[in-house]
Phi, psi and omega in degrees: 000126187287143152337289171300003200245350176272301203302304209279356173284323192258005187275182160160158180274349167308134180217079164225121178282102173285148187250007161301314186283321211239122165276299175229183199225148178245123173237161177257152183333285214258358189215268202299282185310294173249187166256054166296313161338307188308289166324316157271330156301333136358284185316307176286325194274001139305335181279324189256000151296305212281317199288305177296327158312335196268308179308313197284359156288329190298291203297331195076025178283142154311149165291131177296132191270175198297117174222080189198099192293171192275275177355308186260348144302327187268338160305300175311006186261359167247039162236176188258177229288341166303320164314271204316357181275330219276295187329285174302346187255335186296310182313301192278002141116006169227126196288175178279325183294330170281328142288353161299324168296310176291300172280349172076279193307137188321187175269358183258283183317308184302300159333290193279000152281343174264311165284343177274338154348271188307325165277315180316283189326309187296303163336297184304302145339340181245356179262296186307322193246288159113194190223161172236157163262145210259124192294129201054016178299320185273352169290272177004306178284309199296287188003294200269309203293310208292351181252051166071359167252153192277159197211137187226144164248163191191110169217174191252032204234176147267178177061046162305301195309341167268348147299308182297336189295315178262046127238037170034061188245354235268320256225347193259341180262186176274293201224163178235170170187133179203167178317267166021306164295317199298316166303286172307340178265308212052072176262132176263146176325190155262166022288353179279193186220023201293302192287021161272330204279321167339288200273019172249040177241321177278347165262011187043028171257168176233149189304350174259023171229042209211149180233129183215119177267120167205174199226045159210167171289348185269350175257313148353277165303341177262008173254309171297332175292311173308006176082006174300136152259021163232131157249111177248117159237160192249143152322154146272166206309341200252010209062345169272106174240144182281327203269164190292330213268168184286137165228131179291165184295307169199204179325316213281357193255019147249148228207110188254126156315113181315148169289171211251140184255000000 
C-alpha cells in the first residue's frame, strides 16, 4: 500500500477523539489553529509578484502571467519556505538555475532571497493585520488538556511562537515544532515525516496513539508516513481543500470524547 493510500484509509471527516485511544494530537499551526495561512499565502504571492516583475525588467520580457491560484499557493504554504520557493518558480516555468542566468544569484541563493523575502513581507502582515484563532481552536485545546491529551502546534512557516501568542492559544499547548527547529535539526519538510516525528519525541507519545490535525495534503502524507494512528484533515478558513479524502470543516466540527472515569 503507497503512502498516499494509508493517509487516505485513515483520513475522515469523522472526527472524534478518544482519549482510550488517543494519547496526543499534532495540529497544525497556520491552517487548523490560526488563520495564519492566509497570511502567509499573501506573503508569497507578493514575493513571486515581486520576483516575475524583477525578471521581466531585467530580461525585457513579457511578464509571465501567474499560473499558481491563490487556493494553491496557500497549500504550497504547508512545505517549508524553501520548498515552497523552489515550488512557485517550478509553477511558472522558471526554475532557480534558470534564473540564475538572468538574475546573478546562484539557485540556492535566489531560494534564500525569495524566502527572506517572503518573511519580511508576512511579518510586516502579522504587525498591520495581526492572526486570529480559528472558531474553536481554543475550545478544542482546553478539551484536549481536560481529557489528558498532550498538543504539540507544527508549521513549516517561522515565527509560531508569536502567532500562537497573539491568538492567544501559546499557553494551551505542550509542545511546538517550526522551521527554525526544521533548519537547526535539518530536518526535511513534508511529505517526509521528520518534523512531525519531532513534535510526537516532545510530546513523548508514539505515533499509534497519536492523532494529527491539518489542512493540506503534504501534511497528511507526512503523518501517515510518521506512522499516526488518526489523520483528521481540515478544511481551511476559507474552505478550501485540495485532497480528494473527506475534511471536516474546521476545529469547532471536532469533538473530544469525555474521559471514562
Amino acid at each position: 500500500m503507497t503512502t498516499s493510500q494509508q493517509w487516505a484509509a485513515r483520513a475522515s471527516a469523522s472526527a472524534r477523539l478518544d482519549p482510550r485511544t488517543v494519547d496526543a494530537v499534532v495540529l497544525d499551526t497556520d491552517g487548523v489553529l490560526t488563520n495564519a495561512r492566509a497570511l502567509r499565502s499573501t506573503a508569497w504571492q507578493d514575493t513571486l509578484n515581486a520576483y516575475l516583475a524583477q525578471y521581466a525588467h531585467v530580461t525585457g520580457r513579457p511578464r509571465p502571467r501567474r499560473a499558481v491560484s491563490a487556493g494553491r499557493v496557500g497549500s504550497l504554504t504547508g512545505l517549508l519556505e524553501q520548498d515552497t520557493a523552489a515550488a512557485l518558480l517550478q509553477a511558472q516555468g522558471r526554475l532557480a538555475n534558470l534564473a540564475e542566468q538572468h538574475l546573478g544569484p546562484s539557485g540556492e541563493d535566489l531560494l534564500d532571497l525569495l524566502v527572506r523575502h517572503a518573511n519580511h513581507r508576512f511579518l510586516e502582515l502579522l504587525r498591520s493585520e495581526g492572526v486570529r484563532a480559528r472558531s474553536g481552536a481554543g475550545r478544542l485545546l482546553f478539551d484536549l488538556r481536560a481529557a489528558g491529551i498532550r498538543t504539540a502546534a507544527l508549521s513549516t512557516g517561522r515565527h509560531s511562537e508569536q502567532l500562537l501568542r497573539s491568538a492567544g492559544l501559546m499557553d494551551l499547548l505542550e509542545a511546538r515544532v517550526d522551521a527554525a527547529d526544521a533548519e537547526h535539526y535539518r530536518l526535511a519538510g513534508p511529505p517526509e515525516p521528520a518534523m512531525y516525528r519531532l513534535a510526537l519525541k516532545r510530546l513523548h507519545s508514539g505515533p499509534g496513539r497519536a492523532a494529527l490535525l491539518t489542512d493540506t495534503p503534504a501534511g497528511l502524507a507526512a503523518g501517515a508516513w510518521a506512522g499516526f494512528g488518526r489523520l483528521v484533515a481540515v478544511a481551511g478558513d476559507d474552505a478550501f481543500w485540495e485532497g480528494p479524502e473527506p475534511a471536516v470543516p474546521g476545529p469547532d466540527a471536532v469533538v473530544v470524547q469525555p474521559p471514562v472515569r
